[in-house]
N, C-alpha and C positions, 0 to 999 in steps of 0.2 A: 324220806326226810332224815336227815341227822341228827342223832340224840347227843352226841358226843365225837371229838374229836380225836381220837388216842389212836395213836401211831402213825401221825401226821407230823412234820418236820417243816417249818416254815423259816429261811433263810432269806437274808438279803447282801449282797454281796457289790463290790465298788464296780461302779460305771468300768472302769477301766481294767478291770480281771480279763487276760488273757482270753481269748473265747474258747481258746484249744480246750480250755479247764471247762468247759460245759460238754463237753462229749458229742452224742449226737444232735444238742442244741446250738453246736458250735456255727453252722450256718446261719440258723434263724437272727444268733445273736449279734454276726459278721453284714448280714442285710438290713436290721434294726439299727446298726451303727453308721451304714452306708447312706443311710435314706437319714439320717438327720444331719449330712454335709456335714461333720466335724463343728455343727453349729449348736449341739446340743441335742434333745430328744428330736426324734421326727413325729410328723403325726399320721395317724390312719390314712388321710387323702396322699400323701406322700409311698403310699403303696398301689401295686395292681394286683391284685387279689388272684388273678389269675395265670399271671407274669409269675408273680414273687414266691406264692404261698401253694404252686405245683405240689409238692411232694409232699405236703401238711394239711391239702384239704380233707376238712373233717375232724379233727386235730386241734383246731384254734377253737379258740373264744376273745372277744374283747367284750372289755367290759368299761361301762361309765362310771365315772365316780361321782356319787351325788351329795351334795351340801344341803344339809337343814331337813332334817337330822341326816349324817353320814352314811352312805351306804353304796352300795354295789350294784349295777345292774347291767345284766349280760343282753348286750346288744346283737351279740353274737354267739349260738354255740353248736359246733358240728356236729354233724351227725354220728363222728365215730365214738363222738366222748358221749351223745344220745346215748348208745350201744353200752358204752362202760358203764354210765353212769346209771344206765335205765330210767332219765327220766329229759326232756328237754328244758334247759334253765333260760330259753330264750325269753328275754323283758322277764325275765322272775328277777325280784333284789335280792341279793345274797341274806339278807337281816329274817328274808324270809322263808328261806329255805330250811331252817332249821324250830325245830320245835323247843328247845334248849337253848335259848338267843344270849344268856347271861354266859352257856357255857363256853357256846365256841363263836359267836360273833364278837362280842364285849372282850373275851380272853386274849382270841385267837388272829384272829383273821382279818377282826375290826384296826388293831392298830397295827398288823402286815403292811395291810392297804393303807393306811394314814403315813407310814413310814413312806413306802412307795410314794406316796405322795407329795409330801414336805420334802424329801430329804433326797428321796430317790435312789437309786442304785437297781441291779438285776437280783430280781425275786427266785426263788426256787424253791418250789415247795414236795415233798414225796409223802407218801401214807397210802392206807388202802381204803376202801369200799364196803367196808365189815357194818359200817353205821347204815349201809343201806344192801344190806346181806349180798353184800357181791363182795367178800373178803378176800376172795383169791385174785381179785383183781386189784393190783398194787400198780400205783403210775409216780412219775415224774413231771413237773410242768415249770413251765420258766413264765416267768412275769418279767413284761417290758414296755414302763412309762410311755402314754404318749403325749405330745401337745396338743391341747385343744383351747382355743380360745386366750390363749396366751397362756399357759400354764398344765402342768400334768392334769388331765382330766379323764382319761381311758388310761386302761391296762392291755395290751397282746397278749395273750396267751398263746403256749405252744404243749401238747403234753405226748408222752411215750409210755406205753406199756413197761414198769421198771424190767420185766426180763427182757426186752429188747435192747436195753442201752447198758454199757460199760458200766463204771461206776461214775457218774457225773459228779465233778470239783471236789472228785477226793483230796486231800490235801490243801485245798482251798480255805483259809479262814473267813468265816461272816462278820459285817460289821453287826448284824441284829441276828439275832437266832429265838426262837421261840418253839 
């Protein structure tokens, strides 16, 4: 369980940021564009999971956004982020995941996700694993809106081991940062 959030980087970046500037997300975020037809986000069913998401299974999570009160809940979570993570956050709510809900849900993460939300744009978040004594393991992960029910109500998920990938949207300015 996470006590705190420190060394975590929560960025949101415009719908229309080149994808080349996401590094080895550059695909996911090239297929996430692809499947919403230039009509906007796409949604989940708008994917084949087994088609699309070849070289990332285990890798993903979605997640549902829920109203009254706000919160997160992982509909989805692979088994390779199981591995990193050491725990499985499948159907856990994010609000719950943490024993410190004022620190890093209310602070951190709760209005990440509300920006995703309302406002939209690709998320990207980096930090390590130290809150759940797995410090040497440092990731990357990209958030990407989807529609449900007429309106953003899931998040994609995509993540990489940080020694795996380049430096992802170095040079990139955020419209949110936290």
């Amino acid at each position: 369980m996470n006590r705190n959030i420190k060394g975590w980087t929560y960025r949101i970046f415009a719908d229309d940021l080149d994808s080349e500037m996401f590094g080895m997300f550059a695909p996911l975020v090239k297929l996430w564009r692809g499947k919403g037809g230039g009509q906007g986000y796409p949604s989940w069913r708008d994917f084949d999971i087994a088609e699309d998401f070849a070289g990332w299974w285990g890798r993903l999570s979605l997640a549902d956004i829920l109203d009254d009160p706000f919160d997160i809940e992982f509909a989805l979570w692979g088994t390779t982020l199981t591995e990193w993570w050491g725990h499985d956050y499948t159907r856990k709510k994010m609000s719950d995941v943490y024993r410190n809900r004022e620190e890093n849900w209310e602070k951190f993460e709760g209005p990440y996700f509300r920006i995703l939300r309302d406002v939209g744009g690709i998320g990207f978040i980096s930090g390590d694993l130290r809150a759940l004594n797995r410090g040497h393991i440092v990731v990357h992960g990209i958030d990407l809106p989807l529609i449900k029910d007429g309106s953003v109500r899931q998040v994609l998920s995509g993540y990489a081991l940080a020694d795996e990938t380049e430096n992802p949207i170095a040079g990139a300015k955020p419209l949110w940062q936290v």
